[in-house]
Residue, then its C-alpha position, 0 to 999 in steps of 0.5 A: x668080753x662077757x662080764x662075769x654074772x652076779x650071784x643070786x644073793x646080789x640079784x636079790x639084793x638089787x630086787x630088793x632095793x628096787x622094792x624099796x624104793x617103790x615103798x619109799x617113793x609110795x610112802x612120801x620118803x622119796x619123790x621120784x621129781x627128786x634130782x637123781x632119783x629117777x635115773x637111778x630107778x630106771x637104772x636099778x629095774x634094767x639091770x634087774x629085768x635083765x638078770x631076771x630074764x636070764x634066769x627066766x624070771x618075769x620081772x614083778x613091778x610092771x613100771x618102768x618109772x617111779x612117775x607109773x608107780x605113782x600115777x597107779x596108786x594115785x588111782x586110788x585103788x591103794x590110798x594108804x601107806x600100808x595098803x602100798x607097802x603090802x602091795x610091793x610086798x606081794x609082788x616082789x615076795x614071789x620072785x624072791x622065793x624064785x631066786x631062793x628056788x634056784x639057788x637052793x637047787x643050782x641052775x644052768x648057766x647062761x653067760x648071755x648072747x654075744x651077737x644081739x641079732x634079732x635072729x636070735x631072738x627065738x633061740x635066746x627066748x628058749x633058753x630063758x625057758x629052758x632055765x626056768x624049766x630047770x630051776x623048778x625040775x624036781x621029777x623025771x618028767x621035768x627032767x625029761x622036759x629040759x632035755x626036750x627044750x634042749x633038743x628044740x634049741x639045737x633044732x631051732x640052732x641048726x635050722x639058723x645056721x643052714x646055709x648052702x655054702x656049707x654043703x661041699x661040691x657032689x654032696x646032696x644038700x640036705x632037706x631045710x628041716x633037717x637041722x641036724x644034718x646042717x648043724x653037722x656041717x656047720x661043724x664040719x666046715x667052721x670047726x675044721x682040722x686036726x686042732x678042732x677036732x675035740x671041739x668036732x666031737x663035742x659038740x656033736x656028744x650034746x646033741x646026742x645028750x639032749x636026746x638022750x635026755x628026752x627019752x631016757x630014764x635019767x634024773x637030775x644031773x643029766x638034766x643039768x649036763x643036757x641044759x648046760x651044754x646046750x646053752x655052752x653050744x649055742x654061745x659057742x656057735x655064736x662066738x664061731x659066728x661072732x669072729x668069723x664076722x670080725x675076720x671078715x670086716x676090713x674095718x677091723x683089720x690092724x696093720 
């Protein structure tokens, strides 16, 4: 089950605290040999690489290890505390506006990947775009563009999801690059029946959404309404996907 994700706040204060360890491990408060002190950085800037790039935010401290921030200043390109501190302050201010940015104007919601395939890799890529693009939408043309980078998703989703078996007997199987076509057929054939069938339509209303978006006179919350759904959609599809495996597994069957 997906944990819920942490509030802009938290992730700024997790920045933050990582920001002022490097200071303090620049600054001879910390010494990263310190029993503990080295895991617990290591641990900090994972959880914060991954929050950040859900959001779409590079990550602004390129070290991985309180031992690479000291073997760069020990360069001596930043031989006094000061000349440290300022330097982390620069780094970290940037991101912390970002957070402020999205927080000020809301942003879509990714509850993250439940299949960590590298087939999703490009599909996951995008969408971290995609939230990013939105974050800092303030005009139709960058409305219009989340709702293009939507549509590129749902292109790049059904392309993934294609697959031979899902064409039924007599039907003509559709061209490779048409993804709506086998994203149509996908819900089709994994979302079936009477019980699915708002779940059917849905799905089919946001790709209509996301074009809708890229070529409409729209404004703000169509954007939003394009960009969330989109996101909802993939991880829906992922889910499908995800129990359909489970279901299958012989492994995971109870008595």
């Amino acid at each position: 089950m997906t944990s819920t994700p942490p509030t802009i706040d938290t992730i700024k204060e997790l920045l933050q605290r990582q920001a002022n360890m490097l200071v303090a491990a620049g600054t001879g408060q910390l010494s990263f040999k310190q029993a503990g002190v080295e895991p617990d950085y290591k641990g900090l800037d994972t959880t914060v690489i991954a929050h950040l790039t859900r959001l779409g935010i590079k990550t602004p401290f390129p070290w991985r290890s309180l031992g690479e921030w000291y073997g760069f200043y020990s360069q001596g390109g930043y031989p006094t505390y000061t000349s440290r501190r300022q330097y982390v302050a620069g780094l970290v201010n940037p991101a912390l506006e970002q957070l402020d940015n999205i927080e000020g104007a809301g942003s879509v919601h990714d509850p993250g990947a439940d299949d960590g395939e590298p087939i999703w890799d490009v599909i996951n890529t995008r969408i971290a775009g995609l939230i990013q693009k939105y974050s800092t939408a303030r005009e139709k043309d960058d409305w219009q563009d989340v709702g293009r980078r939507s549509r590129e998703i749902l292109i790049d989703l059904g392309k993934l999801v294609a697959d031979s078996a899902l064409v039924p007997a007599g039907q003509e199987i559709p061209k490779a690059g048409d993804a709506r076509a086998w994203f149509d057929l996908f819900v089709a054939a994994r979302a079936a029946g009477s019980e699915h069938a708002e779940l059917r339509a849905a799905m089919k209303k946001i790709w209509d959404l996301a074009q809708k978006v890229t070529h409409g006179d729209i404004g703000d919350a169509d954007a939003f309404a394009a960009g969330q759904a989109t996101v909802m959609l993939v991880r829906t599809i992922q889910k499908i996907l995800a129990n359909e495996d489970v279901d299958s597994d012989p492994a995971g069957s109870t008595i």
